[in-house]
N, C-alpha and C positions, 0 to 999 in steps of 0.2 A: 143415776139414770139419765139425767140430763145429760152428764158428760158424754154419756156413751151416745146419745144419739146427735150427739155434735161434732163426734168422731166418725160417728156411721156419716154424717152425711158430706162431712171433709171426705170421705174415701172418696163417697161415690162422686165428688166432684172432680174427686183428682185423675179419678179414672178416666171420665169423660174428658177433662183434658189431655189426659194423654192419647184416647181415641182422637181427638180433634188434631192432634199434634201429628200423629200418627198418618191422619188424613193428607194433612196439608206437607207432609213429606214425599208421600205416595203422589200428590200432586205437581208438587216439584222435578221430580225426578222424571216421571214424563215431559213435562212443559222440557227439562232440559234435554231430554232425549230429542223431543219433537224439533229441538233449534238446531241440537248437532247434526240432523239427518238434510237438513235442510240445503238444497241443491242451489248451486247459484243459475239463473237462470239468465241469459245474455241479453242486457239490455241495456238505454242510454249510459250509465254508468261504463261499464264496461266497454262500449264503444270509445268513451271520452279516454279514458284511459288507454286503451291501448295508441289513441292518437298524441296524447301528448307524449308517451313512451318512443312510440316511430320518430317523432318530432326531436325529441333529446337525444335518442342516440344516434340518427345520422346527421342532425345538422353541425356539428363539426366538421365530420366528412364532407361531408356536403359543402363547404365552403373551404375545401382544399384544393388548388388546383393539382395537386398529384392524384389526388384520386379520379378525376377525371382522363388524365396524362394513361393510368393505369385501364380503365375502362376504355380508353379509343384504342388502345393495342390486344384489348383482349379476341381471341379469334371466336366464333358460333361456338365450337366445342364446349370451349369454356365458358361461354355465355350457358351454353343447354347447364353443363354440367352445374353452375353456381346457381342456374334455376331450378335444378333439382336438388340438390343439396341442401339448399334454402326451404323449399318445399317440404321434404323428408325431416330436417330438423324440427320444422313449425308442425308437423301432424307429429313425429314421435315424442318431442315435448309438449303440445297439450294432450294427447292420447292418452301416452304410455306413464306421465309423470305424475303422481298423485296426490298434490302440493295442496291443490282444493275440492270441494268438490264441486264440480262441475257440472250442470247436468247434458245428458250425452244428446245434443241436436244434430242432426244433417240436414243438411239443404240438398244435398244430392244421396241415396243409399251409402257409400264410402266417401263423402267430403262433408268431414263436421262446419258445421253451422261459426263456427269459434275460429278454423284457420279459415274460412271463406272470409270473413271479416276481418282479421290480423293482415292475412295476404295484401286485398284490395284496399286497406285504409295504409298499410305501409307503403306499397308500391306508388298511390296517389295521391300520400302525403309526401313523398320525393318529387313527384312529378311536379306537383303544386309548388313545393318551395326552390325547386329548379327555375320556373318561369317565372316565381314573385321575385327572386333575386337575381333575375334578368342572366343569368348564367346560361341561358341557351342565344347564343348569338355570339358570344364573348368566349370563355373556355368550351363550350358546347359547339363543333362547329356544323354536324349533320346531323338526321335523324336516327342513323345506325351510332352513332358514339353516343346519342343521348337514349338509346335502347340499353345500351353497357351497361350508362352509367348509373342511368334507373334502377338496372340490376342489381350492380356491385353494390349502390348505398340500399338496395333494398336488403340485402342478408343484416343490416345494422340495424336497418327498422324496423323489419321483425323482430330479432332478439329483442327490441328495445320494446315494441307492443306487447308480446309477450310476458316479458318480465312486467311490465308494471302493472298488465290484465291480472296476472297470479299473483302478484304481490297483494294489489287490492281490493 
């Protein structure tokens, strides 16, 4: 008789752990839901990142004088057209590309909150490192060739803020 109720009460313990068990699986599996759902939301990280990305991919260009040589021959056209080109890549790879998740900001109804900041830290991380390394005076000779040339090394510094925003 003894046995039997020290059998009965191993069951009912085994049970309860397996309820317990049972619990803290059910638990799990939300907790892990709740992290995969979870939106990156644009902030200091994010910003640092895509500057040190604009900073690595154009500063080689950027310290070429052919790329400059290239940008004081480009005519408007070409300027509009590599400004938009630029543009269109930067919204239809954060928009369209589904690498993270992101969560979806605008600062204006149709301009995400994500290329407003890729744009502006690319374009004024060239500008910035054009005038720390005194290149406007030197290869830089007017304000139209250094509008170019802002331009041209900006399509690098996008890609480059970009990619390292989505990478990390």
């Amino acid at each position: 008789m003894k046995r039997k109720d020290q059998e009965q009460k191993l069951e009912h313990k085994m049970e309860e752990v397996e309820e317990h068990l049972s619990q803290l699986e059910d638990r799990l599996v939300a907790i892990q839901d709740h992290l995969e759902e979870r939106e990156d939301i644009l902030g200091w990280d994010d910003l640092v990142q895509q500057m040190v990305g604009a900073i690595s991919f154009a500063l080689p260009f950027l310290l070429t004088p052919d790329t400059w040589e290239v940008a004081r021959g480009m005519g408007l056209w070409r300027l509009g057209a590599l400004l938009l080109l630029t543009w269109a890549f930067g919204y239809l790879f954060l928009e369209k590309s589904h690498l993270q998740s992101m969560k979806e900001e605008r600062l204006v109804r149709i301009i995400p909150t994500r290329l407003a900041t890729v744009l502006t830290i690319s374009y004024s991380v060239v500008l910035g490192m054009t005038l720390l390394f005194n290149l406007y005076g030197t290869w830089v000779k007017d304000l139209p060739s250094l509008i170019k040339g802002v331009a041209l090394l900006g399509v690098f510094s996008v890609i480059g803020a970009i990619a390292v925003d989505m990478a990390g």
